[in-house]
gemmi code that builds the backbone of each chain (N, CA, C; Angstrom):
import gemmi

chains = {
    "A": [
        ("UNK", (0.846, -1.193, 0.000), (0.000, 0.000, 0.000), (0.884, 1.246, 0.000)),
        ("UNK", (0.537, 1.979, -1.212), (1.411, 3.168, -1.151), (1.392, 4.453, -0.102)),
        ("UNK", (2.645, 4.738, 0.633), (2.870, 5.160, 2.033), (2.827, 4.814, 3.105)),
        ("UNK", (2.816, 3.475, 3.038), (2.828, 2.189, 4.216), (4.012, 1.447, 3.774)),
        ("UNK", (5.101, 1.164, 4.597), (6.214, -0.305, 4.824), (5.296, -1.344, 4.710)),
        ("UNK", (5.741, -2.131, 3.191), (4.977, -2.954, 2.977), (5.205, -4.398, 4.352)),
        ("UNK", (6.154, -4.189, 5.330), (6.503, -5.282, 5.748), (4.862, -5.094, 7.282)),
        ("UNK", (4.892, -3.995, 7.386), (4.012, -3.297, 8.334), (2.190, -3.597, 7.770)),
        ("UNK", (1.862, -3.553, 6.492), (0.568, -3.342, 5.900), (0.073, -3.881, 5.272)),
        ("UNK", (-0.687, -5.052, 5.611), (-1.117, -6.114, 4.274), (-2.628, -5.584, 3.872)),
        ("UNK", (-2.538, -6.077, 2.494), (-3.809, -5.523, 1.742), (-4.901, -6.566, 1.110)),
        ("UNK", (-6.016, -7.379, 1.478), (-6.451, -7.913, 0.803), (-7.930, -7.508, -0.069)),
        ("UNK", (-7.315, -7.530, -1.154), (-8.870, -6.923, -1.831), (-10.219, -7.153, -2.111)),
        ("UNK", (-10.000, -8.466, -2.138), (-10.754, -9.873, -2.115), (-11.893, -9.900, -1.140)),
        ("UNK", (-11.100, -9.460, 0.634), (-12.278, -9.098, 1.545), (-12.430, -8.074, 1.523)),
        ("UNK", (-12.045, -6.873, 0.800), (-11.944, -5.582, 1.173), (-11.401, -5.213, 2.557)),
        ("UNK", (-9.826, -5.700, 3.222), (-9.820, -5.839, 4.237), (-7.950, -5.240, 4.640)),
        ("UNK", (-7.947, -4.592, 5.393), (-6.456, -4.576, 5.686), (-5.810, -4.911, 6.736)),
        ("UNK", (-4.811, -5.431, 7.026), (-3.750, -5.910, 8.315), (-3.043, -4.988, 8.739)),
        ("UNK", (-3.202, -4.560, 9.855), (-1.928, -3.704, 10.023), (-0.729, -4.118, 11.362)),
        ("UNK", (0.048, -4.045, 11.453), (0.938, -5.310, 12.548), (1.657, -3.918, 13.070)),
        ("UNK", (1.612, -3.934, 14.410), (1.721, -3.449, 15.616), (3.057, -3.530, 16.917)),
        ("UNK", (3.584, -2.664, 16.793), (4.521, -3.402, 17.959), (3.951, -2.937, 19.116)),
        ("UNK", (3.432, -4.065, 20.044), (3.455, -3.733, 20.921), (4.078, -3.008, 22.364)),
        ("UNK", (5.083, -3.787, 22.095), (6.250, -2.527, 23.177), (5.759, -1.037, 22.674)),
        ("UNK", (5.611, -0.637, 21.568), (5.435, 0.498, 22.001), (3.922, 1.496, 21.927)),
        ("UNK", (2.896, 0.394, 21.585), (1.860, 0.936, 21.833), (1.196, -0.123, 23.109)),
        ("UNK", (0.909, 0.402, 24.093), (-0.002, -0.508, 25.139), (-1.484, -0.994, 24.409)),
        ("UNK", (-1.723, -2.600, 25.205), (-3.060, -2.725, 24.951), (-4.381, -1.499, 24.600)),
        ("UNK", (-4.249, -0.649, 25.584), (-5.096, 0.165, 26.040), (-5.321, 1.285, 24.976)),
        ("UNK", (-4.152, 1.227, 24.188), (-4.507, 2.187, 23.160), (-4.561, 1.767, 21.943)),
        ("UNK", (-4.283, 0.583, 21.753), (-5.042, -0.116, 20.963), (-6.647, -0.107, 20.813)),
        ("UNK", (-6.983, -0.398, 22.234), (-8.614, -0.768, 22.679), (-9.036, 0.226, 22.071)),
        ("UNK", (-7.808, 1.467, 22.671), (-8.864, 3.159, 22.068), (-9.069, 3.282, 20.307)),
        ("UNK", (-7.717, 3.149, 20.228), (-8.228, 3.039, 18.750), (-8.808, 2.343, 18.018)),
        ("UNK", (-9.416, 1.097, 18.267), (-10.185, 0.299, 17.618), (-11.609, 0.495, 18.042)),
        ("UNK", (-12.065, 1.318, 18.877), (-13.299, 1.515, 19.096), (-13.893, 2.654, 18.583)),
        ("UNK", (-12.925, 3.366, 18.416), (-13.409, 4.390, 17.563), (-13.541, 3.773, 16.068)),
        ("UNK", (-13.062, 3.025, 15.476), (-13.695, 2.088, 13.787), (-14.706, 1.529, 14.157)),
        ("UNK", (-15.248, 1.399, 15.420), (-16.293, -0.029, 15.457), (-17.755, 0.349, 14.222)),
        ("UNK", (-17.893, 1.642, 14.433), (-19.200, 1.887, 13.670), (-18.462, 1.626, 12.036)),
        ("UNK", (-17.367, 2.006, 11.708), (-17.435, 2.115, 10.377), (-16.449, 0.723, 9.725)),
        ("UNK", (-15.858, 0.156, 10.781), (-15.451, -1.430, 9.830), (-15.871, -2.486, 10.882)),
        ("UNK", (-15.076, -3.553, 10.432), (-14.931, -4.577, 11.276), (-13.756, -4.491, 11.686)),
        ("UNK", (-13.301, -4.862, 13.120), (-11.922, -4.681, 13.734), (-11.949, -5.743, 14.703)),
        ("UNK", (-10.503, -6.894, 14.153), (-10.480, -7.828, 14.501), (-9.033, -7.729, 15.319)),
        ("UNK", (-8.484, -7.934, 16.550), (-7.403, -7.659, 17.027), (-7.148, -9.426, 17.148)),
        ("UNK", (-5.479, -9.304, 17.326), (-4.987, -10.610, 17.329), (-3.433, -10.455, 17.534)),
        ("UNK", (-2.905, -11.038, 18.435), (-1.738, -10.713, 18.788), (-0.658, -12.177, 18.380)),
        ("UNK", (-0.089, -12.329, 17.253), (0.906, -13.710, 16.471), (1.553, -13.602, 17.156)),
        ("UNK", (2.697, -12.843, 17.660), (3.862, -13.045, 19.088), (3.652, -11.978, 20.471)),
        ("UNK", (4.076, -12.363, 21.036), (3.833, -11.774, 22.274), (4.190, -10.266, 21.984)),
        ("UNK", (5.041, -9.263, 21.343), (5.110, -8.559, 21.034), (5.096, -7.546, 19.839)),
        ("UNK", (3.834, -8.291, 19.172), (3.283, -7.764, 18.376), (2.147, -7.923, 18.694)),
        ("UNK", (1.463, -6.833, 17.490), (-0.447, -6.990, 17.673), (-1.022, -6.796, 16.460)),
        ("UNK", (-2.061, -7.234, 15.941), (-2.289, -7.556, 14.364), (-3.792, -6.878, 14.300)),
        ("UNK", (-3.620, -5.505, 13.813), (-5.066, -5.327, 13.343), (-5.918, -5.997, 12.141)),
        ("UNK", (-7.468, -6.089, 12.285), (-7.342, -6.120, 10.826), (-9.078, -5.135, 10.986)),
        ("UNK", (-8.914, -4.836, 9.615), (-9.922, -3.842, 9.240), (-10.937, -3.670, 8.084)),
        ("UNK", (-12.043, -4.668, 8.466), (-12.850, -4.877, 7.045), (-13.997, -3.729, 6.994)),
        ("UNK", (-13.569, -3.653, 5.316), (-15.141, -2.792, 4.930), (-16.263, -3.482, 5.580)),
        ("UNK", (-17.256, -2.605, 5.787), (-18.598, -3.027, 6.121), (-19.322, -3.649, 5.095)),
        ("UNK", (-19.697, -2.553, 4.033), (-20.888, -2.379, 3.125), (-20.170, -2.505, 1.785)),
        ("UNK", (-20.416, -3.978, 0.847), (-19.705, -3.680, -0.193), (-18.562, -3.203, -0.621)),
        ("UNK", (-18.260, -2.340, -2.140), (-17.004, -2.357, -2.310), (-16.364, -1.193, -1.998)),
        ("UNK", (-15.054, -1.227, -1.342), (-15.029, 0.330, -1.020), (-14.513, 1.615, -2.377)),
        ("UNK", (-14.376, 2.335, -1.895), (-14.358, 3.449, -2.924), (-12.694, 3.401, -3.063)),
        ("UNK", (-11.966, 4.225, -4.284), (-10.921, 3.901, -4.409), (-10.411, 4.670, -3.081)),
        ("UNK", (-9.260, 4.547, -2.662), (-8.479, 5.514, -1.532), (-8.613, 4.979, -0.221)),
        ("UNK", (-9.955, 4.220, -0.125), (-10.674, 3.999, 1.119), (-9.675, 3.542, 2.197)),
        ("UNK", (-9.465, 2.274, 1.833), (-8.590, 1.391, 2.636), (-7.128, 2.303, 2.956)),
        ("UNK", (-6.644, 2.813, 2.449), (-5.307, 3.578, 2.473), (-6.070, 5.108, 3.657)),
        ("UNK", (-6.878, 5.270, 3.352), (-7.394, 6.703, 4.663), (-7.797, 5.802, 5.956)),
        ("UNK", (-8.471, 4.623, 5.759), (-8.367, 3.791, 6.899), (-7.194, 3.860, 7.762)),
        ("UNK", (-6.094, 3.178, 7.392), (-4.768, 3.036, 7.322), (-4.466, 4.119, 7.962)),
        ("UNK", (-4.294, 5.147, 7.481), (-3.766, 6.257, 7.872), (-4.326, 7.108, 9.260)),
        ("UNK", (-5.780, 6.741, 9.133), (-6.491, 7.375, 10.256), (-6.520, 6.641, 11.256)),
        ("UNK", (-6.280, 5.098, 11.228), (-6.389, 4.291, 12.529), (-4.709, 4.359, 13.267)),
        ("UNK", (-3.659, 5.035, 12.114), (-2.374, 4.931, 12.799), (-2.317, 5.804, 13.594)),
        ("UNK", (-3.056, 7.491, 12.750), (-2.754, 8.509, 13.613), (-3.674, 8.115, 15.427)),
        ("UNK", (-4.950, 7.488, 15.306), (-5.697, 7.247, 16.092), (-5.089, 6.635, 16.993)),
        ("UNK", (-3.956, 5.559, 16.541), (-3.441, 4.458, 18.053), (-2.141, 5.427, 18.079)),
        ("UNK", (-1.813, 6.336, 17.815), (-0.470, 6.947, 18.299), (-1.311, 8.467, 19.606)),
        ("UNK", (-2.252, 8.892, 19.134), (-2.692, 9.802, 20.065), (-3.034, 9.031, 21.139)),
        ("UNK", (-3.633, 7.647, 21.316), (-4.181, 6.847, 22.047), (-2.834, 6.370, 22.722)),
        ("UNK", (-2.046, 6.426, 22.189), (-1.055, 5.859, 23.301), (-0.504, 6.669, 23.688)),
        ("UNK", (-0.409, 8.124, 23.429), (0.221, 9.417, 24.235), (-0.578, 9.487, 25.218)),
        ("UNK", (-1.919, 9.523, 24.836), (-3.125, 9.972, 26.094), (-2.601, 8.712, 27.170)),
        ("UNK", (-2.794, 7.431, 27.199), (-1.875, 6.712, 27.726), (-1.280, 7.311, 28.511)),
        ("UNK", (-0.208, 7.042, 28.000), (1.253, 7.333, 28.901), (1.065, 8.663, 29.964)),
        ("UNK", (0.432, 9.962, 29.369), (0.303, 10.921, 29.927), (-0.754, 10.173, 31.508)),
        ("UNK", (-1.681, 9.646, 31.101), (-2.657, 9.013, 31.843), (-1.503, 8.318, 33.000)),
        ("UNK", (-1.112, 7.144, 32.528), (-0.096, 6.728, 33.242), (0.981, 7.634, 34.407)),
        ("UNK", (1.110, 8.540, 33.339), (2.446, 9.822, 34.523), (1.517, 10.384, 35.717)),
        ("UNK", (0.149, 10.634, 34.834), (-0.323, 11.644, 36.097), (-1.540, 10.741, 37.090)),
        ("UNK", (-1.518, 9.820, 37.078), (-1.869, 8.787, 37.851), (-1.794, 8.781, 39.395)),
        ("UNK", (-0.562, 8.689, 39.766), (-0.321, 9.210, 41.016), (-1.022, 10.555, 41.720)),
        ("UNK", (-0.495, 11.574, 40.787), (-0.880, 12.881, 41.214), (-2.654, 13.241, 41.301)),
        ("UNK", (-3.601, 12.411, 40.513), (-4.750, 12.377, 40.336), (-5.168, 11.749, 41.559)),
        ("UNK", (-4.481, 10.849, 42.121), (-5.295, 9.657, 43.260), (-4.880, 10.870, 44.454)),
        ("UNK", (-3.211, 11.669, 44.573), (-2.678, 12.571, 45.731), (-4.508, 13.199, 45.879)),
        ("UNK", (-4.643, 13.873, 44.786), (-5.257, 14.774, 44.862), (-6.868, 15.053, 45.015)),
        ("UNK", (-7.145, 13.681, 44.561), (-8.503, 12.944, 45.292), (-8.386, 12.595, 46.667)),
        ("UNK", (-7.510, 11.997, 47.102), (-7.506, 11.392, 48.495), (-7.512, 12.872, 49.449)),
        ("UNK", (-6.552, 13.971, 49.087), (-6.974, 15.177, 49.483), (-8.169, 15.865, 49.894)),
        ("UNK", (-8.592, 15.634, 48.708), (-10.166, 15.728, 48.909), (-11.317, 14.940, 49.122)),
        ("UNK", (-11.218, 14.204, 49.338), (-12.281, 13.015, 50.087), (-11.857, 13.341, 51.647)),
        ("UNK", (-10.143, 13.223, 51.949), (-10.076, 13.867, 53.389), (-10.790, 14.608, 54.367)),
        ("UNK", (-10.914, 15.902, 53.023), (-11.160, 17.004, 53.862), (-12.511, 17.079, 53.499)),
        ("UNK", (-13.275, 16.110, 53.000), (-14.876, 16.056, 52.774), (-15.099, 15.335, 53.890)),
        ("UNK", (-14.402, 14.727, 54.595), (-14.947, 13.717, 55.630), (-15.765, 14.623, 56.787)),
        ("UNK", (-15.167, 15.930, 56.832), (-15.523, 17.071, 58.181), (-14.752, 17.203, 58.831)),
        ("UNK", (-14.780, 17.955, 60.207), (-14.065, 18.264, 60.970), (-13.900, 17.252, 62.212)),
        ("UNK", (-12.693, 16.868, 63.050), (-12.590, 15.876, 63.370), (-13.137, 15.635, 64.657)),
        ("UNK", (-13.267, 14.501, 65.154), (-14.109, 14.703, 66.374), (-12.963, 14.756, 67.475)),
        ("UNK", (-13.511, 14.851, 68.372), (-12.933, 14.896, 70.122), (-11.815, 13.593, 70.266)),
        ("UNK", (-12.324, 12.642, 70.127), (-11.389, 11.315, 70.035), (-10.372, 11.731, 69.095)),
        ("UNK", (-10.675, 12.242, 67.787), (-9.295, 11.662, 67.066), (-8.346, 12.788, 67.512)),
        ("UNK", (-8.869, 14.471, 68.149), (-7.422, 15.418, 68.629), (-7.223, 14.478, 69.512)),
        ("UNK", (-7.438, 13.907, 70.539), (-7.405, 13.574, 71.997), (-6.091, 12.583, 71.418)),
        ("UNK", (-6.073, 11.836, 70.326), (-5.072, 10.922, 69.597), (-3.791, 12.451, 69.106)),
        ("UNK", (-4.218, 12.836, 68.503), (-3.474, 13.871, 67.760), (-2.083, 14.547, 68.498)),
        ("UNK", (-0.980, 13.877, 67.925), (0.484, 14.103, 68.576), (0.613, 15.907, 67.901)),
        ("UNK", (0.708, 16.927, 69.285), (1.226, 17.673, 69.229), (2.567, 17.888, 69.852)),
        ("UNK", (3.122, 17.107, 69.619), (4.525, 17.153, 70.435), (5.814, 17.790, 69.420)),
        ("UNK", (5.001, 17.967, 68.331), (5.845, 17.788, 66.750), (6.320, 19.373, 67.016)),
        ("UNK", (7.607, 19.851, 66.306), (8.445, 20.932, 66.158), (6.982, 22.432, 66.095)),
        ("UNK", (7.068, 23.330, 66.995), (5.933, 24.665, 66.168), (6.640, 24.900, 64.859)),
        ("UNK", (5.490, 25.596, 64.464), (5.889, 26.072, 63.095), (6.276, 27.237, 63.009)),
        ("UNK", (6.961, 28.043, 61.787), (7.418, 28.968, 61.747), (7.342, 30.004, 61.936)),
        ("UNK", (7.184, 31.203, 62.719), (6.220, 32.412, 63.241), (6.960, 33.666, 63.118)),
        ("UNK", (7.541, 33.794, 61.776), (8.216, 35.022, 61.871), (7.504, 36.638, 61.960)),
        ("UNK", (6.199, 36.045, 61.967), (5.983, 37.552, 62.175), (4.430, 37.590, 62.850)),
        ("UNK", (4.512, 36.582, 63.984), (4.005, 36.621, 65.240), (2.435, 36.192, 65.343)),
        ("UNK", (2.027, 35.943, 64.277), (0.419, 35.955, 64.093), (0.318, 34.874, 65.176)),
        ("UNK", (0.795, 33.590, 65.570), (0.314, 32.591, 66.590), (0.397, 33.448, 67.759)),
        ("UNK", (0.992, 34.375, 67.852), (0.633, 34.722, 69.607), (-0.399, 35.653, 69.914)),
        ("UNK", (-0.837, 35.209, 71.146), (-1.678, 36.041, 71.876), (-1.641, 37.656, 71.500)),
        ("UNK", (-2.839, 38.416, 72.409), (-2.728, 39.415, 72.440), (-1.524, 39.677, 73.249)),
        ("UNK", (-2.019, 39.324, 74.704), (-0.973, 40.095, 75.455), (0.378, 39.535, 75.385)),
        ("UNK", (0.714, 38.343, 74.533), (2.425, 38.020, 74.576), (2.393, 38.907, 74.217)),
        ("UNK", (2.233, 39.154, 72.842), (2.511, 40.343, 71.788), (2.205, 42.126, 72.156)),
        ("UNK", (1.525, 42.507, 72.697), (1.250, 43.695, 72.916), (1.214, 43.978, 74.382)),
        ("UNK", (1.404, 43.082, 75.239), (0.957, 43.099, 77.050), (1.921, 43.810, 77.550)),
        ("UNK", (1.441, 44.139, 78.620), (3.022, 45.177, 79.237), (3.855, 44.667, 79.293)),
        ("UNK", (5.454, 44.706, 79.617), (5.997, 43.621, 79.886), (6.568, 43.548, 80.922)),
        ("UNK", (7.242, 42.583, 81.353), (7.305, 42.500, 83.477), (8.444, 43.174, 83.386)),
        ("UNK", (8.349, 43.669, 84.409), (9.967, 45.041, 84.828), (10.610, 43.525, 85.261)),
        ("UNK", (11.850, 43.720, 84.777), (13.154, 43.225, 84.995), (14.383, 43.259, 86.241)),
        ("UNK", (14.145, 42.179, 87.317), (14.657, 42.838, 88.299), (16.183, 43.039, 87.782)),
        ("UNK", (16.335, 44.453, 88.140), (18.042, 44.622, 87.926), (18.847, 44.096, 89.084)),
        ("UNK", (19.647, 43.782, 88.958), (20.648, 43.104, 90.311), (21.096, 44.786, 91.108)),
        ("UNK", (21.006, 44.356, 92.371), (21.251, 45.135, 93.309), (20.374, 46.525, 93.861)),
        ("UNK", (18.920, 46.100, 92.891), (17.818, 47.010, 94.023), (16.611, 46.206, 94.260)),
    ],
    "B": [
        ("UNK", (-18.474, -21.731, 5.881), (-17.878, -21.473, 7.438), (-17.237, -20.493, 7.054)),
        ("UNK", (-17.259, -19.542, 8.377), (-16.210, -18.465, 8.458), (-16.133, -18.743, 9.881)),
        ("UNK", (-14.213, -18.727, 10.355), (-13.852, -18.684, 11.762), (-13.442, -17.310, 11.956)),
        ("UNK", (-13.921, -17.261, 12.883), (-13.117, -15.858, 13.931), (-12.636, -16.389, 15.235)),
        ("UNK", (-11.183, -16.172, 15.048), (-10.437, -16.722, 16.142), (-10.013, -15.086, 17.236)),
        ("UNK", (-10.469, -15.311, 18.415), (-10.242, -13.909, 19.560), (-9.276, -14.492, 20.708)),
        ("UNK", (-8.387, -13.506, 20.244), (-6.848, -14.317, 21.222), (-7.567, -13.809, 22.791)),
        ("UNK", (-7.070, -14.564, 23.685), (-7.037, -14.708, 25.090), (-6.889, -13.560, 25.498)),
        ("UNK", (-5.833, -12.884, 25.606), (-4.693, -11.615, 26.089), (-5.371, -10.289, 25.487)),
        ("UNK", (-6.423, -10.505, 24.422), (-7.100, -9.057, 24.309), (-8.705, -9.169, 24.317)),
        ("UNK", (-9.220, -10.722, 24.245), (-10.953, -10.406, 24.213), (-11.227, -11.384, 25.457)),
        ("UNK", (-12.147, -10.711, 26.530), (-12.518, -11.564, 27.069), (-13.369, -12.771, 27.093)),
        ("UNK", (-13.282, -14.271, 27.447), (-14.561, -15.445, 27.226), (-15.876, -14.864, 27.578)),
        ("UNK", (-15.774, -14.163, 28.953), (-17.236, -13.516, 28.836), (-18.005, -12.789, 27.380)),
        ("UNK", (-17.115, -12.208, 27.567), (-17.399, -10.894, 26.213), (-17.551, -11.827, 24.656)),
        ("UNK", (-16.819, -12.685, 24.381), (-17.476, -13.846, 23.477), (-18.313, -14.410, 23.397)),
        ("UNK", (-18.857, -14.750, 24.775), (-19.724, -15.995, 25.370), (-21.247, -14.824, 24.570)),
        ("UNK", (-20.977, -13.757, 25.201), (-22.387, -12.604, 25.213), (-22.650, -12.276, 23.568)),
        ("UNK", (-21.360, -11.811, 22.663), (-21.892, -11.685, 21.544), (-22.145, -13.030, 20.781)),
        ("UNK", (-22.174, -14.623, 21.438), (-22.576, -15.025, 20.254), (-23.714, -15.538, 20.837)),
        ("UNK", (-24.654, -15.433, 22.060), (-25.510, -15.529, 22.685), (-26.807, -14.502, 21.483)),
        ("UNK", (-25.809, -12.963, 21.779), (-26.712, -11.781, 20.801), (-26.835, -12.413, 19.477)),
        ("UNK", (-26.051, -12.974, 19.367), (-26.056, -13.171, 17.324), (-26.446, -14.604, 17.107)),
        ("UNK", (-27.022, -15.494, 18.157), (-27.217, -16.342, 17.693), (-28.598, -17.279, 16.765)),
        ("UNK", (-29.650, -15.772, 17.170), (-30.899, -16.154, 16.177), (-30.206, -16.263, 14.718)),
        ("UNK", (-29.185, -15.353, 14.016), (-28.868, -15.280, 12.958), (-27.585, -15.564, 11.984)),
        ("UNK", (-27.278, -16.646, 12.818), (-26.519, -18.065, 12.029), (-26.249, -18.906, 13.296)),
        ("UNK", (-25.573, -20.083, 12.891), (-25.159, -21.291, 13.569), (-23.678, -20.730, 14.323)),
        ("UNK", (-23.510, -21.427, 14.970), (-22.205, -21.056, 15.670), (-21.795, -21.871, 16.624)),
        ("UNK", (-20.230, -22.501, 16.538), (-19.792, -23.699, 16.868), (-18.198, -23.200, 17.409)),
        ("UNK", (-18.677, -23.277, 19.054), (-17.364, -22.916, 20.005), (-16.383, -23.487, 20.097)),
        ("UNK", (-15.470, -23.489, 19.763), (-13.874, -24.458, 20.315), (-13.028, -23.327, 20.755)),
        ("UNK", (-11.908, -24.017, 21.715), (-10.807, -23.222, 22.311), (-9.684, -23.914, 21.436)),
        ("UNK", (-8.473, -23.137, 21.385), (-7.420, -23.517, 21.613), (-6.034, -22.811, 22.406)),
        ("UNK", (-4.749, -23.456, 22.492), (-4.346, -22.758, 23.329), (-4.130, -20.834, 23.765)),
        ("UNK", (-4.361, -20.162, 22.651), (-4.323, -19.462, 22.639), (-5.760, -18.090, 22.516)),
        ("UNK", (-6.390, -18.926, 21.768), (-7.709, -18.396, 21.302), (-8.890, -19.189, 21.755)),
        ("UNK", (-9.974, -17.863, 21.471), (-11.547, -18.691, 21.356), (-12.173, -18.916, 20.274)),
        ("UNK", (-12.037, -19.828, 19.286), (-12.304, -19.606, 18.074), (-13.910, -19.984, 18.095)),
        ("UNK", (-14.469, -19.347, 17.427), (-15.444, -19.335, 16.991), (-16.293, -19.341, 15.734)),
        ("UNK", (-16.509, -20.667, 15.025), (-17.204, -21.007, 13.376), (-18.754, -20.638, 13.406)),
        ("UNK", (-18.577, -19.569, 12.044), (-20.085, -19.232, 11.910), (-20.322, -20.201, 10.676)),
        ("UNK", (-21.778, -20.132, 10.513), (-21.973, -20.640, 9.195), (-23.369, -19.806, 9.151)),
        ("UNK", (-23.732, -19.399, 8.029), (-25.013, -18.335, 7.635), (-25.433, -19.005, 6.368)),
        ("UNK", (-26.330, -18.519, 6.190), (-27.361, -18.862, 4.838), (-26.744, -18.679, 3.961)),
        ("UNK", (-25.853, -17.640, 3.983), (-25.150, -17.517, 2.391), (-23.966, -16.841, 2.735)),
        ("UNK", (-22.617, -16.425, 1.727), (-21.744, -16.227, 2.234), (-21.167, -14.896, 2.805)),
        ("UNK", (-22.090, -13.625, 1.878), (-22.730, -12.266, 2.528), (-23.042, -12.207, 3.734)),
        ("UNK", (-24.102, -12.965, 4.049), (-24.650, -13.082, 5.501), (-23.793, -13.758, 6.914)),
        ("UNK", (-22.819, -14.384, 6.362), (-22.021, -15.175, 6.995), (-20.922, -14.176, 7.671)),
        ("UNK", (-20.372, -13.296, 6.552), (-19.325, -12.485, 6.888), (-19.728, -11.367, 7.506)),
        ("UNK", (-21.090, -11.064, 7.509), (-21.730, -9.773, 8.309), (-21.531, -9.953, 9.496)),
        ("UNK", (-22.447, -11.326, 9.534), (-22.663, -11.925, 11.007), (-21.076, -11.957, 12.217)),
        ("UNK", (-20.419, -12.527, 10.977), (-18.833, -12.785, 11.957), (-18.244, -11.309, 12.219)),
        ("UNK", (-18.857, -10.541, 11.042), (-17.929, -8.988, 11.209), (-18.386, -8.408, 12.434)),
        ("UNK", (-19.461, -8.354, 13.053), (-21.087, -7.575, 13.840), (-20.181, -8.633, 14.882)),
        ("UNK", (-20.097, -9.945, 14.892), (-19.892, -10.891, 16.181), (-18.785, -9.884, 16.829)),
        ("UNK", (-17.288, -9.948, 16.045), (-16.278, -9.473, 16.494), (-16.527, -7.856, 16.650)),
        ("UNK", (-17.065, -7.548, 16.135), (-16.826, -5.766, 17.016), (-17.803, -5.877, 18.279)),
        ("UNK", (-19.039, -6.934, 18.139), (-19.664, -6.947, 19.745), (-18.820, -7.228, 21.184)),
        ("UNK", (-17.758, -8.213, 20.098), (-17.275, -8.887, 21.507), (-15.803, -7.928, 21.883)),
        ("UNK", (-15.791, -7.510, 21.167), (-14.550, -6.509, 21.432), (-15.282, -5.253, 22.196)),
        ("UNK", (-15.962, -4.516, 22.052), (-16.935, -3.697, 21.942), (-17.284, -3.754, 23.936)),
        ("UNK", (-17.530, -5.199, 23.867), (-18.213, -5.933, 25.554), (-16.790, -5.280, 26.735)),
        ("UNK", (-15.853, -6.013, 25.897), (-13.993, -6.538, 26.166), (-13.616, -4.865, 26.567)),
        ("UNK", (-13.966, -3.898, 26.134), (-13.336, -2.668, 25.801), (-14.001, -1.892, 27.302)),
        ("UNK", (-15.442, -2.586, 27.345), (-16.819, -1.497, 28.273), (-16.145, -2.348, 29.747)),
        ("UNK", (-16.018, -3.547, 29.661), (-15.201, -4.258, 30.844), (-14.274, -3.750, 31.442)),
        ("UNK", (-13.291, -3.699, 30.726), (-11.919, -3.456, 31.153), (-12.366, -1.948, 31.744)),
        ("UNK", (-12.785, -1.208, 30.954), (-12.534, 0.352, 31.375), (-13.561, 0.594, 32.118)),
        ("UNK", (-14.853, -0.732, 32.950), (-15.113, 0.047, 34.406), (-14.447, -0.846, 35.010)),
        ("UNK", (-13.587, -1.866, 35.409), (-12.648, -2.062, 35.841), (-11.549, -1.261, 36.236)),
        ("UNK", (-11.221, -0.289, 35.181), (-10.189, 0.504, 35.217), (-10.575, 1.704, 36.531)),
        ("UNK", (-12.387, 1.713, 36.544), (-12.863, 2.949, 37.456), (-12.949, 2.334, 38.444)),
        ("UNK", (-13.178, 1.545, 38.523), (-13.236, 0.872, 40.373), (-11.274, 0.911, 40.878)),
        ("UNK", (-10.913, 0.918, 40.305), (-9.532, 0.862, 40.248), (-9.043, 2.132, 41.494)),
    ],
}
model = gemmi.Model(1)
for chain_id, residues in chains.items():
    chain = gemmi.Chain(chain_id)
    for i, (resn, *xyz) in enumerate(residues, 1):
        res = gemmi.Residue()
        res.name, res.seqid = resn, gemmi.SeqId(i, " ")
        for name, pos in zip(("N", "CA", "C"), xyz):
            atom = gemmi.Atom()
            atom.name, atom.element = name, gemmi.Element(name[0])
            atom.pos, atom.b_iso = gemmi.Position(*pos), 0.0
            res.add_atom(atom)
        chain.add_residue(res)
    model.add_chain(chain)
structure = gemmi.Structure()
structure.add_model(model)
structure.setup_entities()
C-alpha cells in the first residue's frame, strides 16, 4: 500500500480488508482498545496478537465495495488514532499518582471536621511552626506590658 | 464457514460468550478453544450473511472486552 512499509501493511482486496501489525512494546493494549473503538461503527476490527510482542489489526469494509483511496485513509487514520491513544496513555499513566494525591486530598477534607477522640489521639509534640511575624501569639504576649526586669542590686 | 479466532490476552470469554448468545438467532455457531484463542465457526445462509454476522460478532465482543476493562479501570 502506497505510504505504508509494505513489511508493516497487508492488503487484501478480495475481503476488502487490511492488516496492520503493531509493535506492541510500544503501543499498550489500552490504546489499541482506544483506537479500535473508535472504527467499530465504520469497519470490522479484529485484534490478534501472532507473538507476544506484536499486535495484528485487521480492518474490514462493512458495506460492499469500497471506494478507491478507502482502505489507504483507513490506514492512515487508525495509525494517527493508536499513536494519540497511546500518548493519552502514557500521559494518563504519569499523572496517575498525582490524580489519586489529589482525590484522596479531597475526600479527606470532605470527611468534616474531626471529632474529640481523634485530637485527643493527635500528637502535638511535633516541632511549632514557623512564626516570623508573630500571628500565633496572643494578644498580650505580643502587645501586654511587659514585666519590669529585676536589675541586680535594688 | 467463516472462523473468527479472539486471542485470550485481548478479548474476554465472557465478552465472546455474550456476543454469540446476541447473534445467535442469525446463524449457527460452533465454540472451540485452543491454546491461545476462542475460536469461533459461523456458518449463515449464504456467504454475505455469513461475513456480516462474523464482522457484527467481532466488534460486539470486542466492543463488551473494551466497556469491561474500562469500568474495571474505574473501580480501580
Amino acid at each position: 500500500m502506497e505510504g505504508f512499509p509494505d513489511d508493516l501493511v497487508a492488503v487484501d482486496l478480495g475481503a476488502a480488508a487490511v492488516s496492520i501489525r503493531v509493535d506492541a512494546t510500544l503501543y499498550p493494549l489500552d490504546a489499541l482498545y482506544g483506537a479500535s473503538y473508535i472504527f467499530l461503527d465504520r469497519c470490522y476490527v479484529l485484534l490478534d496478537r501472532p507473538t507476544p510482542t506484536e499486535a495484528r489489526v485487521t480492518l474490514s469494509w462493512k458495506k460492499g465495495e469500497p471506494p478507491e483511496g478507502a482502505l489507504r485513509a483507513l490506514v492512515g487514520e487508525f495509525a494517527n488514532e493508536l499513536l494519540s491513544c497511546a500518548w493519552r496513555s502514557k500521559i494518563n499513566e504519569e499523572s496517575r499518582a498525582i490524580i489519586e494525591g489529589v482525590t484522596a486530598q479531597a475526600l479527606g477534607g470532605a470527611m468534616g471536621a474531626p471529632t474529640l477522640d481523634d485530637l485527643e489521639k493527635f500528637d502535638f509534640t511535633d516541632e511549632a511552626f514557623e512564626d516570623p511575624l508573630g500571628i500565633a501569639l496572643s494578644w498580650e504576649e505580643k502587645y501586654g506590658k511587659k514585666k519590669a526586669t529585676k536589675e541586680p542590686g535594688t | 464457514m467463516t472462523e473468527v479466532r479472539f486471542h485470550r490476552e485481548i478479548y474476554r470469554g465472557t465478552s465472546v460468550d455474550e456476543a454469540v448468545k446476541v447473534f445467535a438467532p442469525h446463524a449457527t455457531f460452533e465454540m472451540v478453544e485452543d491454546r491461545d484463542h476462542w475460536v469461533v465457526r459461523v456458518t449463515g445462509k449464504s456467504p454475505a450473511r455469513e461475513r456480516r454476522v462474523a464482522g457484527e460478532l467481532g466488534n460486539y465482543a470486542l466492543g463488551l472486552t473494551i466497556r469491561a476493562r474500562g469500568a474495571e479501570e474505574r473501580k480501580r
